[in-house]
Residue, then its C-alpha position, 0 to 999 in steps of 0.5 A: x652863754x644862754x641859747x634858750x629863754x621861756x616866755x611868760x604864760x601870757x606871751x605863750x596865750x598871745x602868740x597861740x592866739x595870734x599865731x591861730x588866726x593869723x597862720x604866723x609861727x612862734x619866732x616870727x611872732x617874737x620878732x614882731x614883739x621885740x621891735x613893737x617893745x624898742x619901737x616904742x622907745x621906752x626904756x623897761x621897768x622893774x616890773x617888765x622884769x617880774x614875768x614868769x618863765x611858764x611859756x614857750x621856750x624858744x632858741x636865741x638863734x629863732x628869735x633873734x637869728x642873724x640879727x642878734x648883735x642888731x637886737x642886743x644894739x638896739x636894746x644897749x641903746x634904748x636901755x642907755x647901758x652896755x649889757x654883758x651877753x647873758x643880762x641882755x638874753x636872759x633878762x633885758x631880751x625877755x622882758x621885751x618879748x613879753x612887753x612886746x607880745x601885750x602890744x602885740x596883741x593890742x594891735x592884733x585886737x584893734x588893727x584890722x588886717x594885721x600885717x597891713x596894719x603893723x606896717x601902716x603904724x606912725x613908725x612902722x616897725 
């Protein structure tokens, strides 16, 4: 069973940038990502899972915590397949983080007040 996961390079710019004007730390940033990328209700394509592995490297109980199984849920639901424990980690989990960061930092660009505007959106995540 896999414990840790890196992020794309671009993940890793996304969340030093928002993370410096935000005062937001790097697990609390994933998490954000993760539900933007499943509140978005589209399923990932080939090219989510074509990232590079040259950013932060970070813990699975950091990223998803007491919340796993509800993340892995989730995931299992939108993608419409059960996943076995180290697919949904390895692959599925980081490909929603770094598709989540993207959108993230769109959010963070054209937002306003960050944390008010993520809960202000049409489906707040």
């Amino acid at each position: 069973m896999l414990f840790k996961i890196k992020t794309s390079k671009k993940t890793m710019d996304i969340f030093q940038k928002i993370s410096g004007s935000e005062q937001l730390q790097p697990f609390i940033l994933a998490k954000l990502a993760l539900a933007l990328s499943i509140q978005s209700n589209v399923q990932l394509s080939r090219s989510d899972f074509s990232t590079d592995i040259l950013g932060l490297e970070l813990n699975r109980q950091t990223i998803t915590g007491e919340f796993d199984l509800l993340f892995k849920a989730l995931i299992e639901m939108l993608e419409k397949k059960h996943l076995n424990d180290d697919d949904y980690f390895r692959n599925y989990l980081k490909a929603h983080l770094d598709r989540g960061a993207l959108m993230l930092a769109n959010e963070h660009r054209y937002g306003g007040t960050f944390l008010t505007h993520l809960l202000d959106l049409e489906k707040a995540i």
